[in-house]
MDAnalysis code that builds the backbone (N, CA, C; Angstrom):
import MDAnalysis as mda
import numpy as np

u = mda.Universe.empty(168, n_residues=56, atom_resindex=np.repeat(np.arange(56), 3), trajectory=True)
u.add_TopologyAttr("name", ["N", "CA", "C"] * 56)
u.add_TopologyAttr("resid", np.arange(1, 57))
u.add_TopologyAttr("resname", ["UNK", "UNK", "UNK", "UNK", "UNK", "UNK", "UNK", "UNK", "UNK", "UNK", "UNK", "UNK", "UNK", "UNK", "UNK", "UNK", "UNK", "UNK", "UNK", "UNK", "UNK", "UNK", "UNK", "UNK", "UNK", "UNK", "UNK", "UNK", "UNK", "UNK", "UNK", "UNK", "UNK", "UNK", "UNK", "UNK", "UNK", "UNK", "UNK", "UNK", "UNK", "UNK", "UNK", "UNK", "UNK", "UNK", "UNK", "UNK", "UNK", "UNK", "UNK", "UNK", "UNK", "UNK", "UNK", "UNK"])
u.atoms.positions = np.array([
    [23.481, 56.910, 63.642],
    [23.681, 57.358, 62.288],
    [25.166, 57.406, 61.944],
    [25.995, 57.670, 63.119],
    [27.124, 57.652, 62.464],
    [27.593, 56.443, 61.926],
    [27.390, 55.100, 62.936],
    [27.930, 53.735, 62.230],
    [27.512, 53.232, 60.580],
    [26.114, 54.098, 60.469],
    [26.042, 54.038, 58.993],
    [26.933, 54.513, 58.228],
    [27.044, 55.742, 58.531],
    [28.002, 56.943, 57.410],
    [29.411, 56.061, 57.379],
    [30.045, 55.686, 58.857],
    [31.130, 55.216, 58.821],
    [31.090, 53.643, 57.368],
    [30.343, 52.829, 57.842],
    [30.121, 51.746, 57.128],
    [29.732, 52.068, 55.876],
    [29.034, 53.148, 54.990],
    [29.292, 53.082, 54.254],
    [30.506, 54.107, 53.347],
    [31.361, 54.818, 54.005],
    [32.329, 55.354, 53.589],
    [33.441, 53.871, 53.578],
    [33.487, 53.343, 54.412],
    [34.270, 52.221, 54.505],
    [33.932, 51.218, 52.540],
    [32.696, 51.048, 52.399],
    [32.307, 50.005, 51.493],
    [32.894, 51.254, 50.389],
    [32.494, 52.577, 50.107],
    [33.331, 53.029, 49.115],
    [34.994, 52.931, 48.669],
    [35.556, 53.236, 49.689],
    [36.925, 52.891, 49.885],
    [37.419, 51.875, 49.556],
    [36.552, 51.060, 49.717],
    [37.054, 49.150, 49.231],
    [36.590, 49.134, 47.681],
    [35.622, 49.947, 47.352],
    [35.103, 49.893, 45.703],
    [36.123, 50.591, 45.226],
    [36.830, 51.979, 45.392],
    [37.721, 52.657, 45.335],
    [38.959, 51.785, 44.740],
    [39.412, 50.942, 46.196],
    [40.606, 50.408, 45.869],
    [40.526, 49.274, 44.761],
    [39.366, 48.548, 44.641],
    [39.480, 47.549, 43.458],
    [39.573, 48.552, 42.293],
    [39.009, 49.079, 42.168],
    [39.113, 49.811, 40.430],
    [40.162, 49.910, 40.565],
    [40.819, 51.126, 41.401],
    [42.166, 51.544, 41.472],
    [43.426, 50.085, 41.077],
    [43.094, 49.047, 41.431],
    [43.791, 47.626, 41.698],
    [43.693, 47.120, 40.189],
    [42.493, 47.083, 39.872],
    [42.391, 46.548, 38.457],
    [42.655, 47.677, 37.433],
    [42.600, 48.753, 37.425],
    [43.450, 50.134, 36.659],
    [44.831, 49.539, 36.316],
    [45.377, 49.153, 37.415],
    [46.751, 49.251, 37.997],
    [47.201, 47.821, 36.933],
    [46.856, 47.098, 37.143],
    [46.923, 45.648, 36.606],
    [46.502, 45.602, 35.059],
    [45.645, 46.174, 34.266],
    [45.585, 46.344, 33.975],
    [46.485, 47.642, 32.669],
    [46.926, 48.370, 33.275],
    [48.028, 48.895, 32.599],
    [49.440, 48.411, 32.595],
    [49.687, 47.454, 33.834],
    [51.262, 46.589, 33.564],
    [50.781, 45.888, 32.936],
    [49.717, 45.496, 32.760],
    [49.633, 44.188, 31.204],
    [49.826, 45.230, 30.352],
    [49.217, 45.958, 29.735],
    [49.306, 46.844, 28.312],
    [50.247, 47.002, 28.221],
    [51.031, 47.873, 29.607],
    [52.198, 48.717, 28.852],
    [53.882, 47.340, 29.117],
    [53.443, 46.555, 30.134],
    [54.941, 45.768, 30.103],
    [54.582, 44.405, 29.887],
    [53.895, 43.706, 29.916],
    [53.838, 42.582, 29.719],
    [52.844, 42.220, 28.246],
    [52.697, 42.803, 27.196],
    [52.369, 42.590, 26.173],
    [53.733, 42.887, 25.092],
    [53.718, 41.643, 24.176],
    [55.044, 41.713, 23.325],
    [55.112, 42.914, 22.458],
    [56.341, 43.259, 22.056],
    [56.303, 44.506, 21.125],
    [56.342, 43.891, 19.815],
    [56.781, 44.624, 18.997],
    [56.759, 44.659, 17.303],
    [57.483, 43.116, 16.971],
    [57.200, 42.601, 16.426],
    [58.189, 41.153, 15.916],
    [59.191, 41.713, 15.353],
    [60.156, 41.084, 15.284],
    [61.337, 41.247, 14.679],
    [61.029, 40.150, 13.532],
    [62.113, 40.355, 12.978],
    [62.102, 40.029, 11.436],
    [62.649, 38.678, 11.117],
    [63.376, 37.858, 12.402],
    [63.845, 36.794, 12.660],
    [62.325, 35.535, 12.596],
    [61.649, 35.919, 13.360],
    [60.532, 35.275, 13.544],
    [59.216, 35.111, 12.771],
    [59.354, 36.082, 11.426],
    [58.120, 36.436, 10.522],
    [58.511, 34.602, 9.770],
    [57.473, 34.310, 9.470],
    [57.981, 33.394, 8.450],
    [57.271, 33.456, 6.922],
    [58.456, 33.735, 5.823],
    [58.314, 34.274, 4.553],
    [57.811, 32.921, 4.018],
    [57.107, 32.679, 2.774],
    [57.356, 32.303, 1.576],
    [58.362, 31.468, 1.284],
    [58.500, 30.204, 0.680],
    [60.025, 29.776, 0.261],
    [59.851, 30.463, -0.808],
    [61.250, 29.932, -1.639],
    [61.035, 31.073, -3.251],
    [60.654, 30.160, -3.950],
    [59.595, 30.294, -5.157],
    [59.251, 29.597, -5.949],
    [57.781, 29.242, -5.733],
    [57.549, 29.374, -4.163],
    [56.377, 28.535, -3.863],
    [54.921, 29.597, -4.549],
    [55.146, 30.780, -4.413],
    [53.876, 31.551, -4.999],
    [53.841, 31.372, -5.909],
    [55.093, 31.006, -7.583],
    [54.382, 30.919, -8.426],
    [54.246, 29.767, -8.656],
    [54.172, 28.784, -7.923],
    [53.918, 27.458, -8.320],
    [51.861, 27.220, -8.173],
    [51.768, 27.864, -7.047],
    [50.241, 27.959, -6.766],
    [49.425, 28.833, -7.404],
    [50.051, 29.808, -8.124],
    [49.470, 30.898, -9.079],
    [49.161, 30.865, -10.620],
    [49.701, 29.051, -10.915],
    [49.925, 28.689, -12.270],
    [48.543, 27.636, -12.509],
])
C-alpha cells in the first residue's frame, strides 16, 4: 500500500507543477510580453479633406 500512496502523491506533484508552470507562463505573457498603450506615432489618422470628400 505504500507504493500506491507514494505513486500517487508523486502523479499529484507533477499535476501540481504543470498548473503552477502554465500559471507562471501565462502571467509573463500578460504582464511582460503583451504590448502596452500605442503611442500616438503609430495611430494612423485620416488625411485632411478625405472625410469630407466621402460624406458629400
Amino acid at each position: 500500500m505504500a507504493q500506491q500512496e507514494k505513486a500517487a502523491s508523486g502523479m499529484m506533484l507533477f499535476v501540481v507543477l504543470i498548473l503552477v508552470a502554465a500559471l507562471g507562463l501565462a502571467a509573463l505573457y500578460f504582464f511582460v510580453l503583451t504590448p502596452g498603450s500605442p503611442d500616438s506615432s503609430t495611430i494612423q489618422r485620416p488625411q485632411e479633406g478625405t472625410l469630407e470628400q466621402h460624406t458629400r
